[in-house]
N, C-alpha and C positions, 0 to 999 in steps of 0.2 A: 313400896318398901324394899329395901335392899336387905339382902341375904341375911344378916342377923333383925331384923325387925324394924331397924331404923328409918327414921325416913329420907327420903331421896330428893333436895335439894340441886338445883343448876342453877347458875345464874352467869350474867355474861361481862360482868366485871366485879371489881373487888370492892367496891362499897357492896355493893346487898352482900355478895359474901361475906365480907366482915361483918354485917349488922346479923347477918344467921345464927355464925360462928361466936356472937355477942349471947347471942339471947338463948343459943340451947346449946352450945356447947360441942360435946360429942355426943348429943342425943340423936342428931341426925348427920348423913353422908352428904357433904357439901361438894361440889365442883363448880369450879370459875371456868368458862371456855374462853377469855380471850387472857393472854401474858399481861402483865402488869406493863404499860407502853403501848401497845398494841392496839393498833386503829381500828375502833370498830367499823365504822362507816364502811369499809373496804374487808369485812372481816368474810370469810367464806368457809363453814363450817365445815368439818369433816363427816363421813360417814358415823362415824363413832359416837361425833356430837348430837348427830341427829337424832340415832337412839338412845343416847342418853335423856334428851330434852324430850322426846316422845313417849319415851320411860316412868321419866321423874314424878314425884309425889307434888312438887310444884316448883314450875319454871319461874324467876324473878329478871325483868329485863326492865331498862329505864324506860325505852318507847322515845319518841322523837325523830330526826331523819336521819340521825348516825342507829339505829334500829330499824332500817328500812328492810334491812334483811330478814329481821326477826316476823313479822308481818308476813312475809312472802312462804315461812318456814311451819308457819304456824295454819296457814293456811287448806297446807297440804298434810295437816296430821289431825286424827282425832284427839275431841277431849283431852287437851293437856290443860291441866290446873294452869293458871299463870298470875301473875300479879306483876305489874306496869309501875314502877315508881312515880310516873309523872303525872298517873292516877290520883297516888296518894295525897298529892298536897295541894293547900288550899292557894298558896300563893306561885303562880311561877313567874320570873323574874324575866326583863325585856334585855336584850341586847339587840346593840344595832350594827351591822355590818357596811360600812363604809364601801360601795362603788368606785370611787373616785370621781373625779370632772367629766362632765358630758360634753360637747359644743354642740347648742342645738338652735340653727337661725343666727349665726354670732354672738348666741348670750351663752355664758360660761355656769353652771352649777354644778352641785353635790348630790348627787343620790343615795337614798340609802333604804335597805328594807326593816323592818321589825320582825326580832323572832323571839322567841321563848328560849333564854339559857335552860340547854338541856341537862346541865349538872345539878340536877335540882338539890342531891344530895349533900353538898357544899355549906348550904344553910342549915345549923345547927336546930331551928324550928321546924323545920323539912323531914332533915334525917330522922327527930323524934316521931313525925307523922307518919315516917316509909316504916319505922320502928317497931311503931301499934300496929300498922298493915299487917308487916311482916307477923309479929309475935300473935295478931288475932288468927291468921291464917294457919301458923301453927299450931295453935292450940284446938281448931276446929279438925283437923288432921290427925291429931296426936293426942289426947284426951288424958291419955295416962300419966305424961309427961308436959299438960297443959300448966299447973302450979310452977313447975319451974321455970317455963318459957314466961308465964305471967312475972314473976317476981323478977328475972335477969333483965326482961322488958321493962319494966320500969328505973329497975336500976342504973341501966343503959340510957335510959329516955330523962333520967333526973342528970345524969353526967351532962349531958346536950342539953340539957336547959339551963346547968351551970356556965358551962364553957361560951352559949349566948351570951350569958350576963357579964360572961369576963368581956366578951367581943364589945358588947356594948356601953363596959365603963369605961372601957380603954377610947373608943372613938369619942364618947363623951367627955371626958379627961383631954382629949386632944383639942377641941373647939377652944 
């Protein structure tokens, strides 16, 4: 908890931030460690960040191999709450990263590997998942303040099931 009672939130980009910042408002102390642009893959925390994140009431990180950091970080610190985005959802979504042409023997091909897009947060049925994570997490934290995280939680998570449905008339309408 931070200095007035609140709770103590990090997170290392601006989706979980924003989904916090959605659901409780100014009931808790939020901080984002990387800038909005800002690579995480290559991101290398500072002193500060460190004990912020080994501080916090709960650390929020997507996970995947641009979070390769985060693994190494977490390793080396007791007991910090954390919660993984890529935990949260039932679906993650395939991207393929093209190699380019190989010559192997005189025959010419295409390689390519299969990964998991790590934006999971992008899918509007996603972010309501990382949504409920997020807002159960907080209510088990925060008890006092658990009614209002329930209720902005859903409110939030009814917006993102609309904003699906617009996604999906509009692609439908296009066929």
């Amino acid at each position: 908890m931070s200095g007035d009672g609140s709770l103590r939130i990090v997170t290392t980009i601006y989706a979980p931030y924003d989904f916090v910042k959605q659901i409780a408002g100014d009931k808790v102390s939020v901080r984002m460690l990387l800038s909005p642009g800002e690579e995480s893959h290559s991101f290398d925390p500072s002193p500060k960040d460190l004990i912020d994140i080994n501080e916090c009431d709960l650390f929020i990180y997507n996970g995947g191999e641009n979070d390769e950091w985060v693994n190494d970080i977490l390793e080396s610190m007791d007991d910090v709450n954390t919660l993984k985005m890529m935990d949260c959802v039932d679906t993650l979504y395939k991207e393929e990263h093209e190699h380019g042409e190989h010559g192997h023997e005189g025959h010419t091909h295409e390689h390519s590997d299969e990964e998991y897009d790590e934006h999971v947060w992008t899918s509007p049925i996603n972010a309501a998942a990382i949504v409920k994570s997020i807002t159960e997490e907080l209510c088990v934290l925060d008890e006092n303040n658990a009614e209002v995280y329930t209720d902005n939680g859903q409110a939030y998570t009814e917006r993102l099931y609309e904003l699906d449905k617009m996604i999906n008339d509009i692609v439908s309408d296009s066929d």
